[in-house]
N, C-alpha and C positions, 0 to 999 in steps of 0.2 A: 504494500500500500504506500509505504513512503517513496519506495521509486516511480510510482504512479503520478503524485504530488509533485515529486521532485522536477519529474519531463513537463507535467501542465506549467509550472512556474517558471520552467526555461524556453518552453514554447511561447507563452505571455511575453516574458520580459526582451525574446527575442524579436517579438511582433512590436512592441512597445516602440522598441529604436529604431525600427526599419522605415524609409522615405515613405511618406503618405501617395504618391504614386503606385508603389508596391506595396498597398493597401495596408499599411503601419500606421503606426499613431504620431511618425517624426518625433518622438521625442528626445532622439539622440544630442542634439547639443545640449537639452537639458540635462540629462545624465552626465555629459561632460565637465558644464558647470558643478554640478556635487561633488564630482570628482576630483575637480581642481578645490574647490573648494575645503574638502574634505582628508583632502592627503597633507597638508600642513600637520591637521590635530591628529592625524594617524599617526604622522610621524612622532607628534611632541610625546604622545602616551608610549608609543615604541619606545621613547628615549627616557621616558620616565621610568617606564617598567624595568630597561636595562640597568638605570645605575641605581635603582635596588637593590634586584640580583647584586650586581657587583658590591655593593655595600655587607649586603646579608652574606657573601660568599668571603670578602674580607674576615667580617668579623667569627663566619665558623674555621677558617683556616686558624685566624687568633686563638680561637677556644681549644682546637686541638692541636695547634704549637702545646698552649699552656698543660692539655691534658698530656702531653707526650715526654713534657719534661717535668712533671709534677713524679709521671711512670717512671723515669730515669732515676731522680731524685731518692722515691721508694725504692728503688731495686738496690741503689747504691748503699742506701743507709741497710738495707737485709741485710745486704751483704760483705758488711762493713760489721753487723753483730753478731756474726757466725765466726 
């Protein structure tokens, strides 16, 4: 059923932009306009989302530096009491 929905909605959106001569609705410059308009705030959220990640991915490398030599620290003193 969903590939059913799927072809009506690209069948529509392809009639949508096609020249009103070839019985369409012309709305292709319209769509263009969204398009241009709409790929600026696509990008800025792309670019937001990224330095997140890289923020969040920062601070887990931090956390497991510190867990890694916290492990060193314990093994050393073990084995410093035997």
């Amino acid at each position: 059923m969903a590939i059913v929905i799927g072809l009506v909605f690209l069948a529509l959106s392809v009639w949508a932009v096609l020249p009103s001569n070839l019985f369409g609705l012309n709305w292709g410059a319209d769509v263009l306009t969204v398009l241009r308009g709409g790929l600026p705030l696509l990008g800025l959220f792309i670019g937001l989302i990224a330095v997140f990640i890289g923020i969040a991915d920062m601070k887990d490398k931090a956390e497991a530096k510190k867990e890694e030599e916290a492990e060193k620290a314990k093994a050393s003193s073990s084995s410093d009491a035997k």
